[in-house]
N, C-alpha and C positions, 0 to 999 in steps of 0.2 A: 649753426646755432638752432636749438629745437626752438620752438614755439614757447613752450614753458619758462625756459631759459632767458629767452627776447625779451619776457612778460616782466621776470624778475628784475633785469637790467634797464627796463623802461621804467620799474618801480624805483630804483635806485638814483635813477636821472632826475633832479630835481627843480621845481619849477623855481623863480627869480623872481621873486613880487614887489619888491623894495631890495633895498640897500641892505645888507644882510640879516634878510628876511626871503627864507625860500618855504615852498610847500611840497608836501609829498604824498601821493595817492596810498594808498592803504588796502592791505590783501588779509581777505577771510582766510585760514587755516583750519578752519573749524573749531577751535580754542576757545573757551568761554570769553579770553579778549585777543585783544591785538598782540600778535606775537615779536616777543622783544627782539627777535633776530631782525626785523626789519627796521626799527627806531636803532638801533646801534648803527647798522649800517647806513642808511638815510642822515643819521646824525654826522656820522665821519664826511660825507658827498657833501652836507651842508657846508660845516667846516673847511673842508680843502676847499671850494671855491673861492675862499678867505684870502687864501694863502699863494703865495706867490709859487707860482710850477718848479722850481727847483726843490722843494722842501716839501719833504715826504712825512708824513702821520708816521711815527714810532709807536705812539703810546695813546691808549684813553682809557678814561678813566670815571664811571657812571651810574647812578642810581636810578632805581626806577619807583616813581611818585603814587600815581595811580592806574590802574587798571587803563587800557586802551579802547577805544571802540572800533575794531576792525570798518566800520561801514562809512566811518569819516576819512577828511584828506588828518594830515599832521601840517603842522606848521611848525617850521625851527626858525628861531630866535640867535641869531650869532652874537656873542661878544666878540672886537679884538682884544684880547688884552694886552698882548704885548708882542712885539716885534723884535729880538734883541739880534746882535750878531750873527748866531749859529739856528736861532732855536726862534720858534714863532710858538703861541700858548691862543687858543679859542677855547671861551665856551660856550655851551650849545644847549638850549632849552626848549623841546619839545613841547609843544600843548595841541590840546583837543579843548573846545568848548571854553575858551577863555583860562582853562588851567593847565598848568606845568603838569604832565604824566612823565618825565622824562629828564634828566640833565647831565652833562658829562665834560670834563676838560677833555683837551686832547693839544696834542704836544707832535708839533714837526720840525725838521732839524736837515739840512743840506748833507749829502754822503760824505766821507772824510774817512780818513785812515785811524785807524785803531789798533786797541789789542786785541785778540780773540781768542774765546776758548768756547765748548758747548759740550753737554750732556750727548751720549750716543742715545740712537735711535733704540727703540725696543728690537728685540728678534721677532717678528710675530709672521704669521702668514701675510702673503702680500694679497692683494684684491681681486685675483684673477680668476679663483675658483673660488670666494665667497659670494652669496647670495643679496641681493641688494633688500635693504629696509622695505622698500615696497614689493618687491616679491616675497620677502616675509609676510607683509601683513595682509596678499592677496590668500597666501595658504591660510589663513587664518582669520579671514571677513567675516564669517559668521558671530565670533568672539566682539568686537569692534562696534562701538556704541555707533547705532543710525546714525547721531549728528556725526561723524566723524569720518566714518566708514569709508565713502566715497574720496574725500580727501586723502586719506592716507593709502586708497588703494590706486590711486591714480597719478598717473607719472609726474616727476618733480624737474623742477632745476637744478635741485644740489642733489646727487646720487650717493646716499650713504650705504656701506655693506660694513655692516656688524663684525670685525673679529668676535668678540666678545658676548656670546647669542643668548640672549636674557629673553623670556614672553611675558611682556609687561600684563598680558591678561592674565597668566597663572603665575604670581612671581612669588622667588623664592629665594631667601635669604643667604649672599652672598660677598665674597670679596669686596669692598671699597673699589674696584678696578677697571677699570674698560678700554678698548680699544677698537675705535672704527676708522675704517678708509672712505675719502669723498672726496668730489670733486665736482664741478659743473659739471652738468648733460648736454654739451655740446660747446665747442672753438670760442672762446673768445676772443676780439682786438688786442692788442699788445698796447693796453694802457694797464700801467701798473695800480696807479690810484683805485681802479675799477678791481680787478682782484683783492685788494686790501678790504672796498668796500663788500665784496662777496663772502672773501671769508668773515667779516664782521658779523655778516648775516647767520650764515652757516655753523659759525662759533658758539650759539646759542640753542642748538640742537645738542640733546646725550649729555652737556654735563652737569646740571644739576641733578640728575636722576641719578647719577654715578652716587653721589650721597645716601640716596634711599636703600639702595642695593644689601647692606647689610643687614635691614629691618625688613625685608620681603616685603616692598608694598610698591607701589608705582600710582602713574597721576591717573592712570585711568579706573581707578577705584574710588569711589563715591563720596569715599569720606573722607577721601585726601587732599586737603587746602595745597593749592603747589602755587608759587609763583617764584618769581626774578625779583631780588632784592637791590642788585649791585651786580655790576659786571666790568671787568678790566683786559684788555688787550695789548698787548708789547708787538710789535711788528721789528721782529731782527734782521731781514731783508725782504728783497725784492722775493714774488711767487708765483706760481700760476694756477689758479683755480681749474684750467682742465684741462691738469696733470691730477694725478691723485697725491691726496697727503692721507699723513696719520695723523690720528686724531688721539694722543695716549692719555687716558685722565686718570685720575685718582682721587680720594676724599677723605683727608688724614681727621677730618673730625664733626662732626654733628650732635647738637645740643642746645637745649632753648625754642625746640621746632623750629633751628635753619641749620642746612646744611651748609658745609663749605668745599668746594671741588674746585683743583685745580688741573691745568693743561699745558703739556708738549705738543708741538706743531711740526710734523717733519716732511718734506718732500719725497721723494722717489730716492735722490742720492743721499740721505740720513743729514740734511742739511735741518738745525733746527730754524725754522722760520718763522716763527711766533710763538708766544705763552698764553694764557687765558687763566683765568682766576673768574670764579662766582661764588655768592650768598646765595641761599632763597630760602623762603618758609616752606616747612614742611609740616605742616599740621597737620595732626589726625582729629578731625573734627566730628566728636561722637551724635551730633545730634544731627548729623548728615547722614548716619548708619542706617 
């Protein structure tokens, strides 16, 4: 496991202060706030500790309150709510500063035999001879606002490579469509919870942007208000975060300044293994111009 990787996974591990009351340190991305991929995932970690080891996160389902402040811990808040037969229901309220930034059910449920069917995988290039997001944005540092620069050109935990090769510094107006390959940057342990929680994180990378795509504009333009409104996750099996997945998105509609994008999750064998849905504001804010 790299270093980076370790970092993320130790950010995921959550502290136990009370009785379903845990806290969770918090990581600069350089983002104006705390970025939502870490409270999704931190949130899921809180919850399962709720829940009894057989019974696995399927689904959550989340808003997001207020802005975060990267340089605080977070503190989640467990409800149980219900324990029934098959199915266990938590919900989970993040705060900073005496306020909720954060809230989300989430929904786990024992494995059992079904029906099944799924969507096939896209045909797209596999990840092998694609270029990673960070060596993207190394050929292209000088572009890349100071505050940010350094973060995005410096090695990560979750390794994404673009199918899909947009330059959010010169962008230009195109398809509703995207598709990238990711995975952790190095082995993980063979706890499945820990994957679930990685891709939570991870999930929250590429797809609200996939909305802007038609309008040629992207977050790193001055006058573009961009946040996370809402975020939902389906977990349809077990996964492994370092293996590579696709990440296939799309964004059937925008309007109101928010976009809406939604996601297929597929492994290496075209297995789907999660969905993803997002809101967020997309404002064009002219007196930012």
């Amino acid at each position: 496991m790299t270093q980076v990787l370790d970092d993320l996974v130790a950010l995921l591990s959550l502290e136990q202060i009370e009785e379903n009351l845990f806290r969770g340190r918090s990581q600069d991305l350089g983002f104006r706030q705390l970025f939502g991929g870490q409270v999704l995932g931190q949130c899921i970690s809180a919850a399962s500790q709720t829940v009894e080891e057989a019974r696995h996160v399927h689904s959550m389902h989340g808003y997001f309150l207020r802005p975060g402040d990267a340089s605080l811990p977070v503190v989640y808040q467990v409800e149980r709510t219900r324990d029934g037969g098959s199915f266990s229901t938590r919900r989970v309220v993040a705060v900073q500063k005496g306020q909720p930034i954060f809230f989300c059910s989430a929904s786990f449920q024992y494995d059992e035999e079904g029906f099944h069917h799924q969507s096939e995988m896209p045909d797209v290039p596999g990840p092998e001879d694609l270029k990673s997001e960070t060596e993207l944005a190394r050929m292209v540092a000088p572009m890349i606002p100071e505050r940010m620069r350094e973060r995005l050109t410096s090695d990560k935990p979750i390794e994404i490579r673009p199918v899909t090769l947009i330059n959010p510094f010169a962008p230009q107006p195109c398809e509703p469509v995207k598709y990238v390959w990711f995975r952790a940057a190095g082995d993980l342990p063979d706890d499945p919870q820990l994957h679930k929680y990685l891709l939570a994180y991870a999930s929250d990378f590429n797809l609200l942007t996939t909305s802007m795509q038609p309008h040629g504009v992207s977050v790193f333009q001055k006058f573009m208000q961009v946040a996370s409104l809402d975020h939902s996750l389906w977990f349809h099996r077990n996964l492994r975060m370092d293996d590579w997945l696709l990440y296939a998105m799309d964004s059937p509609w925008a309007g109101n300044a928010r976009g809406f994008s939604r996601a297929s999750i597929y492994n290496r064998q075209g297995e789907l293994v999660a969905s993803a849905a997002q809101e967020g504001l997309t404002r064009v804010r002219e007196d930012w111009k």
